[in-house]
DRENDO-955375 format. One record per residue (C-alpha): residue in three letters; x, y, z. Coordinates in steps of 0.02 Angstrom, whole numbers, plus 50000, padded with zeros to 5 digits. Example, Ala and Ser with C-alpha at 12.3 -4.5 7.8 and 13.67 -1.06 7.14 Angstrom:
BEGIN
ALA506154977550390 SER506844994750357 
END
This chain:
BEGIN
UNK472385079046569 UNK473135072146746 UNK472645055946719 UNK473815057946536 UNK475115065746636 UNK475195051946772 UNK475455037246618 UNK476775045146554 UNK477765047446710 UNK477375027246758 UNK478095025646560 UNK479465036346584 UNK479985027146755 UNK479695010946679 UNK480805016446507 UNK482215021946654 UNK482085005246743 UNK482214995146586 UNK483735005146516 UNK484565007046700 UNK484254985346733 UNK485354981746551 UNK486924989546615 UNK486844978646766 UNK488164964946764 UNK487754949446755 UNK488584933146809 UNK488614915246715 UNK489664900046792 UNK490154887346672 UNK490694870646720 UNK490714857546877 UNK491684861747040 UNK491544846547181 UNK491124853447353 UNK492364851947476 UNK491354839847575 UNK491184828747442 UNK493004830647413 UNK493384825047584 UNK492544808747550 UNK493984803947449 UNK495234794747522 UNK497164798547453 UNK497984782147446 UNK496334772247461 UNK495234779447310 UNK495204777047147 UNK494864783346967 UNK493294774046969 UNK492854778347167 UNK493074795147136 UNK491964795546965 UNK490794789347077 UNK491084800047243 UNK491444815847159 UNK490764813446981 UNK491404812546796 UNK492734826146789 UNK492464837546627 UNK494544834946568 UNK495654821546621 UNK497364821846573 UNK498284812446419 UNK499864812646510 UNK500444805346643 UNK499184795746743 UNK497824803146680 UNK497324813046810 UNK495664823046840 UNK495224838946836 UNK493504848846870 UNK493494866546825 UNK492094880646850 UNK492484897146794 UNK491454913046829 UNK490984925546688 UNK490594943746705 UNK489444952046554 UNK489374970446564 UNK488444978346441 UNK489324979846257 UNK490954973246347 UNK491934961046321 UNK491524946546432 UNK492764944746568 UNK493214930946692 UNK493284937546859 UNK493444918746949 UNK494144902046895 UNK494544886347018 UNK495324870546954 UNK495364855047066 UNK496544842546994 UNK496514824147079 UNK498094815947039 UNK498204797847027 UNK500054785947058 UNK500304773646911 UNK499314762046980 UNK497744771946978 UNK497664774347149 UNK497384794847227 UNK499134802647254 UNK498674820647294 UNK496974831947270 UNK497594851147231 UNK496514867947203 UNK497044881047090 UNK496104897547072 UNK496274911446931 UNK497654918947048 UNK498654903847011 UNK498674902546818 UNK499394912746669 UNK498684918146531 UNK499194905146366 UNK499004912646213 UNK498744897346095 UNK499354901645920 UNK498734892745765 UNK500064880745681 UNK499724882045483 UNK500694872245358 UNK501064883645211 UNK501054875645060 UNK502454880944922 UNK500954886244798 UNK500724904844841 UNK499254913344799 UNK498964901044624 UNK497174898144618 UNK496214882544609 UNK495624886444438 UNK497384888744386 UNK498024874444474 UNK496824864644374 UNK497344871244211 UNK499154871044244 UNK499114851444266 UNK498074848044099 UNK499804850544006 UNK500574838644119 UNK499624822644086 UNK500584806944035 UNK499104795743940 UNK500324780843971 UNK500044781244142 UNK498224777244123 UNK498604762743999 UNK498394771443840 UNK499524771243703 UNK500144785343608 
END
């Protein structure tokens, strides 16, 4: 009977362990941050876009705009539990390049910096309401002109 008694407390304590380590938070990083040292290997006024693709690396956006500057971002996630994941830390380093593709400036944003953007979705709404397909398909049966498709009537 003690030896029983013994397993179930190592069960117990390992059931508490398991159920205690899943509401630990847990941390994922997402995305490609350059170093500052290897940032301070490029040269403003000296580099450029190809240089720093190859000092720094392939950014993960460049801009359409503009010069089409480069920017590396890494973001920090939190998952707790049945929560919503949150991000607790994001830094942006844009390099910005002159029009002739040379490095103007090198900046570094973090979370602190941003706002949120809420990004709505742009819909065209068509003029047919809530008609069906099937009746759409219907309604233009007693629409046909056979001269259109070179028959004669």
């Amino acid at each position: 009977m003690a030896g029983r008694t013994g397993i179930r407390r190592v069960i117990v304590a390992l059931a508490c362990v398991a159920v205690l380590s899943a509401c630990a938070a847990q941390f994922r990083n997402h995305g490609y941050l350059p170093t500052d040292e290897e940032l301070s290997n490029v040269i403003v006024g000296v580099d450029t876009r190809d240089t720093v693709a190859e000092t720094v690396g392939v950014p993960g956006t460049s801009g359409v705009l503009n010069a089409g500057n480069y920017y590396y971002v890494g973001s920090t996630v939190r998952h707790f539990g049945p929560q919503k994941p949150k991000v607790v830390d994001r830094q942006i380093v844009a390099v910005e390049f002159d029009s002739a593709g040379v490095v103007s400036n090198i900046s570094r944003y973090g979370l602190e910096d941003g706002r949120v953007i809420v990004l709505t979705r742009r819909v065209t709404v068509s003029g047919d309401g809530d008609i069906g397909f099937i009746r759409k398909l219907f309604g233009n049966i007693g629409g046909l002109d056979l001269s259109q498709f070179g028959v004669q009537t």
